[in-house]
NUVEXVO-368099 format. One line per 5 residues: number of its first residue (from 1); their letters; for each residue x, y negated, z of N, C-alpha, C. Coordinates in Angstrom, 2 decimals. Atoms other than C-alpha are relative to their C-alpha. Layout:
<recs>
NUM) A) X/Y/Z/X/Y/Z/X/Y/Z  ... .
</recs>
This chain:
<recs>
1) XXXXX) 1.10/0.34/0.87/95.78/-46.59/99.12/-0.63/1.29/-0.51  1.00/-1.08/0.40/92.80/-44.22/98.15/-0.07/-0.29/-1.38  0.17/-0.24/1.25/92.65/-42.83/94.52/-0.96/0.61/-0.42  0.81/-0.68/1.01/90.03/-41.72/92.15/0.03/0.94/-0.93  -0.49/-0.27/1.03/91.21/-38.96/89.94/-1.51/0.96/-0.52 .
6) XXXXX) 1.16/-0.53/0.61/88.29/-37.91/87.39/0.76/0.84/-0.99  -0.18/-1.35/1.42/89.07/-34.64/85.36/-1.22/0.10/-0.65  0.65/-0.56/1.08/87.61/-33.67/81.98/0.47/0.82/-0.78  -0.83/-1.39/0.78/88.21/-30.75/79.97/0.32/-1.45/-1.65  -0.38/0.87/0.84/90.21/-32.76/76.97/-0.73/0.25/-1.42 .
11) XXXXX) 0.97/-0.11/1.13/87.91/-31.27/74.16/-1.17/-0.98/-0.25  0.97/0.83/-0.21/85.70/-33.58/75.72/0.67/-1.61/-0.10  -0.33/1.15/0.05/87.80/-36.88/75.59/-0.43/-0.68/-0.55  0.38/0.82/0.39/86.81/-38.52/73.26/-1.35/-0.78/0.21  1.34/0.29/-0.12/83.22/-38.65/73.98/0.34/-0.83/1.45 .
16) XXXXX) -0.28/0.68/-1.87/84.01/-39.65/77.74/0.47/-1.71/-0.49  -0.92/1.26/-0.19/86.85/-42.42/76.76/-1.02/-1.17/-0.83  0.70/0.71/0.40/84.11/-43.72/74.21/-1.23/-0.28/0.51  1.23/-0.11/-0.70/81.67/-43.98/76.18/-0.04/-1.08/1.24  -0.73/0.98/-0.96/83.91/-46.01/78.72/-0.02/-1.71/-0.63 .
21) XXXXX) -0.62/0.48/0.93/84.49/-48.07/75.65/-1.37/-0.95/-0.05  1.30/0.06/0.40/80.82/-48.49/74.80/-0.28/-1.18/1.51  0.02/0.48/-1.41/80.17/-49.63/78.81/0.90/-1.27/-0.52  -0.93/1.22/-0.14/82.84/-51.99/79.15/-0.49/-1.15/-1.29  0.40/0.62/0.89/81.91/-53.77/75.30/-1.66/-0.17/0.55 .
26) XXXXX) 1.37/0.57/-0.38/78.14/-54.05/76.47/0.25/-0.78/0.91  0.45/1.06/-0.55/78.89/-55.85/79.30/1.01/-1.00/0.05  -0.60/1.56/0.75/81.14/-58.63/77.70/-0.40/-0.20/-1.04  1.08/1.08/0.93/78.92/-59.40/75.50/-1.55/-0.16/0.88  1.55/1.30/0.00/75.94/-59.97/77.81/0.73/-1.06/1.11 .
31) XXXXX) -0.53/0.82/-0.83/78.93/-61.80/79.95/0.10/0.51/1.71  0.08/-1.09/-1.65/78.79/-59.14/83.25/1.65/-0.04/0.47  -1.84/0.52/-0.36/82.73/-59.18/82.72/0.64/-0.67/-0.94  -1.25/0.60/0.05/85.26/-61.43/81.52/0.19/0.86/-1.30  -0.88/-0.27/1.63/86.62/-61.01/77.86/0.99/0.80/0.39 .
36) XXXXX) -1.77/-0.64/0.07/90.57/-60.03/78.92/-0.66/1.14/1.12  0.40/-1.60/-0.37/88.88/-56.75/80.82/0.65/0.98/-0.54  -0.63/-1.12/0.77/89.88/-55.26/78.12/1.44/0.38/-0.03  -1.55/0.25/0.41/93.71/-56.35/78.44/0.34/1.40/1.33  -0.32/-1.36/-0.78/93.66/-53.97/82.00/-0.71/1.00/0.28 .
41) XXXXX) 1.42/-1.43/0.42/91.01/-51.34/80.96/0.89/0.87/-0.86  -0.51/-1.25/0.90/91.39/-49.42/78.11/1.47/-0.74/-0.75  -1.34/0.48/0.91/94.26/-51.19/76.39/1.28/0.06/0.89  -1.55/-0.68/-0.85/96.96/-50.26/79.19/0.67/1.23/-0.57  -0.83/-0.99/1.15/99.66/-48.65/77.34/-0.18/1.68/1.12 .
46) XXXXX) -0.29/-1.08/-0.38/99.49/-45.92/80.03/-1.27/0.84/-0.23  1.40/-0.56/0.85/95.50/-45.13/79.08/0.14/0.43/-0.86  -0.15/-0.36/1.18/96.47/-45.13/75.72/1.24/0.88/-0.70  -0.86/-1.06/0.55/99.51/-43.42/75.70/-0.72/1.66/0.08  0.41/-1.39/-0.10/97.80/-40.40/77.11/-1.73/0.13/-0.41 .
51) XXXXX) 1.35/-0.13/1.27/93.92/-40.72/75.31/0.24/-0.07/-1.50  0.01/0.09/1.13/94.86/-41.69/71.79/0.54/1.16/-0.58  -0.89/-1.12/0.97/96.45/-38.18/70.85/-1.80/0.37/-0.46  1.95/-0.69/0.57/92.23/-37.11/71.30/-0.72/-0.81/-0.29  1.83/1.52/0.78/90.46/-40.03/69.75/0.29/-0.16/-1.38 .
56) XXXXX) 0.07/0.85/1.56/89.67/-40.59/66.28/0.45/-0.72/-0.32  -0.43/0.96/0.47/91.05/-42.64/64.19/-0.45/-1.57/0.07  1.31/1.51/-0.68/88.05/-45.07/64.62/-0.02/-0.59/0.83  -0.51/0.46/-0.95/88.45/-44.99/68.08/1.06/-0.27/0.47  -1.13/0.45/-0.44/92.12/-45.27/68.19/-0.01/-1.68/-0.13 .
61) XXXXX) 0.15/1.60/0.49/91.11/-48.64/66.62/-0.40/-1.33/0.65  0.38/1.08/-0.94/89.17/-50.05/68.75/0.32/-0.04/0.96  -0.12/0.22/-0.55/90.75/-49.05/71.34/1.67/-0.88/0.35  -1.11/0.76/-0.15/93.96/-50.64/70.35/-0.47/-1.39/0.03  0.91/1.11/0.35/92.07/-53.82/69.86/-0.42/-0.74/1.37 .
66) XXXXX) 0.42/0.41/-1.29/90.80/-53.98/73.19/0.91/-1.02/0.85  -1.22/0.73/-0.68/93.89/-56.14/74.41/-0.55/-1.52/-0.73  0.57/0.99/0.09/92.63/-58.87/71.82/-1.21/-0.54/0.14  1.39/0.78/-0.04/89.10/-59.31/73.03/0.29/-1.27/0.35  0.09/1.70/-0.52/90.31/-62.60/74.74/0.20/-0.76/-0.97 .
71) XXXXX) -0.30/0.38/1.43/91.78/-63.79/71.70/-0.72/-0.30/-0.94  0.77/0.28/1.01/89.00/-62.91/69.34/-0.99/-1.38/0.78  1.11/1.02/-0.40/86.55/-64.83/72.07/0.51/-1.38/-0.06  -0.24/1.82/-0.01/88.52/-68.04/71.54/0.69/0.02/-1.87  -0.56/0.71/1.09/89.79/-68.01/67.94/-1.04/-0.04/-1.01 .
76) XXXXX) 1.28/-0.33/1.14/86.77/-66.92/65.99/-1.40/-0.68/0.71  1.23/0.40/-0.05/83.25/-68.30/66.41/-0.68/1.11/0.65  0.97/-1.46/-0.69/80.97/-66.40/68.97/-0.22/0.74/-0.60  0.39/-0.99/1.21/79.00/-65.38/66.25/0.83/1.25/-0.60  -1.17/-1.08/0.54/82.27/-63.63/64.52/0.15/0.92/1.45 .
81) XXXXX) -0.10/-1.02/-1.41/82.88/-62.06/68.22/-0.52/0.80/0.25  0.96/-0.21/-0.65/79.76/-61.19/68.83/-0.46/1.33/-1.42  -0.06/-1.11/1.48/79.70/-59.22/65.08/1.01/1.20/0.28  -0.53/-1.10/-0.43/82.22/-57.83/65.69/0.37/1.17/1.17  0.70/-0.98/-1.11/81.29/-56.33/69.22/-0.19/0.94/-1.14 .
86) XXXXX) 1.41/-1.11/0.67/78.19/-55.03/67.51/0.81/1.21/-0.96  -0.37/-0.87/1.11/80.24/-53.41/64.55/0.77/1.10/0.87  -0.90/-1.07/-0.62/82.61/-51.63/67.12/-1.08/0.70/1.19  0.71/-0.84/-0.49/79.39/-50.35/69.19/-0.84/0.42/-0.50  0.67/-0.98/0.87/77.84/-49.16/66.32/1.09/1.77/-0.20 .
91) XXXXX) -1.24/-0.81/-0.07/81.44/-47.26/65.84/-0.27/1.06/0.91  -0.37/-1.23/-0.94/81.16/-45.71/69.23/-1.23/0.55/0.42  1.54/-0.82/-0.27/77.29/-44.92/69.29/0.28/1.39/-1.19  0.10/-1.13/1.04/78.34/-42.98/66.13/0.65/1.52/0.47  -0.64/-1.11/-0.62/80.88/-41.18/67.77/0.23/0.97/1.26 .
96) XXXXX) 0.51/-1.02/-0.72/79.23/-40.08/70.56/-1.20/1.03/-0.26  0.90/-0.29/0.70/76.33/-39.28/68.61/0.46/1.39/-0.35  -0.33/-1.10/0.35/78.44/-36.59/67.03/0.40/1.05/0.79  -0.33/-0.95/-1.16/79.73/-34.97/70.18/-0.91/0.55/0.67  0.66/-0.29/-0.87/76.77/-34.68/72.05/-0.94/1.29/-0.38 .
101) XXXXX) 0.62/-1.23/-0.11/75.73/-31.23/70.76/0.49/1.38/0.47  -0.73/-1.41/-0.18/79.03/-29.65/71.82/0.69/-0.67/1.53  -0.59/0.95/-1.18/79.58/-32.08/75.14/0.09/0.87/1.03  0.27/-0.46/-1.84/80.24/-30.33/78.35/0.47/-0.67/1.20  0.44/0.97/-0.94/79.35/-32.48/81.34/0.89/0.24/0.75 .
106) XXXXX) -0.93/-0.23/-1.29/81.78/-31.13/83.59/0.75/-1.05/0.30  -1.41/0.84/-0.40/83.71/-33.68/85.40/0.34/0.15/1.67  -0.78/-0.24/-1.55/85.84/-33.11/88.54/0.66/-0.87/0.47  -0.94/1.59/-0.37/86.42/-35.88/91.00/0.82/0.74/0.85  -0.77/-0.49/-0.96/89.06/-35.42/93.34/1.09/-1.79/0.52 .
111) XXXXX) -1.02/0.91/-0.23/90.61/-38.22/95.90/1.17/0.24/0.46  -1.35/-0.36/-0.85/94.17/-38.80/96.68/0.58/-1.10/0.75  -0.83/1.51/-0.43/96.36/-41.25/98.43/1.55/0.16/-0.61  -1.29/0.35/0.81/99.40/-43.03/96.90/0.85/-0.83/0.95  -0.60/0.88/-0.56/101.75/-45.12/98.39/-0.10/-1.54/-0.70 .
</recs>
């Protein structure tokens, strides 16, 4: 099997992983993917073991969270869902907002194969 490995210099993480964050939340809420996305996206303990040392507190938040999007979309009222999207991509517009004067674009793909 063919792999994807994307390097970033880690000064830059946060902006990147939120940004992933941002993506993925826009398109379950206009319904492009599936609510539980989030359960094997960003909320895989192995994502998060190794991003959350460089993410904000903010974003550690939401991105722990990301495991109950399915959850919130069935226990709460769209509306409540759909708020609280919005409130967590206000979150991560903010916090790219702040990076993007010291961002460096560099990213290095490189494929591999795995067994």
């Amino acid at each position: 099997m063919t792999f994807l490995q994307i390097q970033i210099h880690q000064s830059n993480a946060e902006f990147y992983v939120a940004t992933l964050a941002l993506g993925l939340l826009n398109a379950m809420k206009s319904g492009a993917i599936p609510f539980e996305t989030g359960i094997w996206s960003l909320a895989r303990p192995q994502f998060l073991d190794e991003t959350l040392p460089f993410c904000s507190p903010e974003l550690q938040m939401i991105l722990q969270q990301f495991d109950e999007l399915d959850a919130l979309s069935t226990l709460v009222s769209s509306e409540q869902a759909m708020q609280q999207m919005d409130d967590w991509i206000e979150i991560l517009q903010n916090i790219m907002a702040k990076h993007i004067p010291n961002i460096d674009c560099q990213i290095i793909a490189q494929r591999f194969q795995a067994a």
